[in-house]
Structure formats: structure tokens, C-alpha cells
N, C-alpha and C positions, 0 to 999 in steps of 0.2 A: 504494500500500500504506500503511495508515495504521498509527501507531507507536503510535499507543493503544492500551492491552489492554484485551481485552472478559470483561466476569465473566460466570461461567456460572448458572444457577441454582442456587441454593443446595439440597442436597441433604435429602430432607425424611423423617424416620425416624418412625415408628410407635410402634415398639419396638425396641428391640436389647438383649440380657442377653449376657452373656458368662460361664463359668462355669470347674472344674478337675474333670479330670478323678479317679479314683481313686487313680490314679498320681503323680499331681502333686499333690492331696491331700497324701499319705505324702511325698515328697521335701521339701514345706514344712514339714511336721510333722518331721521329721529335722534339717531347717535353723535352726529354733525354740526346739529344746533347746539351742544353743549359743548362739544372738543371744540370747536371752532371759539367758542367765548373765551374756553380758558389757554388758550391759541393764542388768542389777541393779546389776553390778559400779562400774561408771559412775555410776551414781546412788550408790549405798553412799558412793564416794570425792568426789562430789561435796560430799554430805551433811555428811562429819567436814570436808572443806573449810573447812565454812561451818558449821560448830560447830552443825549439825541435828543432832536424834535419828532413825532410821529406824525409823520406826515397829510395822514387820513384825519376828515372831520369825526369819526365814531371808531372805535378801535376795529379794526379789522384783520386778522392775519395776512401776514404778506409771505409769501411763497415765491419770489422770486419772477423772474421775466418768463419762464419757463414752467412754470407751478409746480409741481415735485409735491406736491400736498401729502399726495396719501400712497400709500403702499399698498398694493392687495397681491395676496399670497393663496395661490388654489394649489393645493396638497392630495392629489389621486392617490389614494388606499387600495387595499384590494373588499373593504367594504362602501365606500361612498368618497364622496370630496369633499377634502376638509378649506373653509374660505376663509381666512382672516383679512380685516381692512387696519393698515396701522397710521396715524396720522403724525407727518413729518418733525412736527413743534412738540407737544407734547411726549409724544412716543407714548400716548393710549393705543388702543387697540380693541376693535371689535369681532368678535366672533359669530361668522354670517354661516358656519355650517347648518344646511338641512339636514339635521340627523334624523328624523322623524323617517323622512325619504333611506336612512340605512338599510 
């Protein structure tokens, strides 16, 4: 029996998309109005920190020219997909799996 491990072939994709549902839509949208406050919030107290002006009339997160806001991460199992959405400022994070659908 030899102790060497042997590699498999590396697995070859076409295409794969991953997407959210309706549902999961709405629950990140719900999750957004409060990460995004305390978003601002963070940057606002950053800002007089460091004796910046903020630019915006009402505190709003700024994400750059580019937005970079949010992170989503789709994880295929061999039971279902697992979703997380993670937000750039805070580094919260929400967990969009349909487990229900496992």
C-alpha cells in the first residue's frame, strides 16, 4: 500500500452562477437598513477622529468610486448552498442560506 496520495482530476466548470432568491432578496434588504447606519456611523466617528469633514448632508457610507460594499459568498455542499452576504465597513455579516430547501 503506498503512502503517497494521488490527486484527482481537477474538476472543470463551464459555467456556474449562483443567485437569491425573492425571499432572500427582502431579508438582505431588511439586514441593510441597519448595517448600513452603523456603516455611516463608523465612518462619521472615524472622520471627526481624524479632524475630516464628511462630506454628505446625512451620514451615509461611502464605499468608494467603485463600491466594494458587500461581499457574498455561495458555498455548494453536497446537501444544499450555503449564502453568506458580508458588509465591507462593519465586517457584519448575514446568513441568506435556505436551509428549509436542505
Amino acid at each position: 500500500m503506498s503512502s503517497a496520495f494521488e490527486l484527482r482530476e481537477p474538476v472543470q466548470f463551464k459555467q456556474v452562477s449562483f443567485g437569491l432568491t425573492g425571499e432572500q432578496i427582502n431579508q438582505l434588504n431588511e439586514w441593510l437598513v441597519g448595517v448600513e447606519k452603523r456603516a455611516a456611523e463608523k465612518q462619521v466617528a472615524k472622520a471627526s477622529v481624524n479632524g475630516w469633514k464628511f462630506p454628505y448632508p446625512r451620514p451615509l457610507p461611502y464605499h468608494g468610486a467603485t463600491g466594494g460594499e458587500l461581499t457574498f459568498s455561495f458555498i455548494p455542499n453536497g446537501i444544499g448552498l450555503h449564502c453568506k452576504v458580508t458588509e465591507a465597513i462593519t465586517g457584519e455579516s448575514v446568513d441568506l442560506s435556505d436551509y428549509d430547501n436542505w
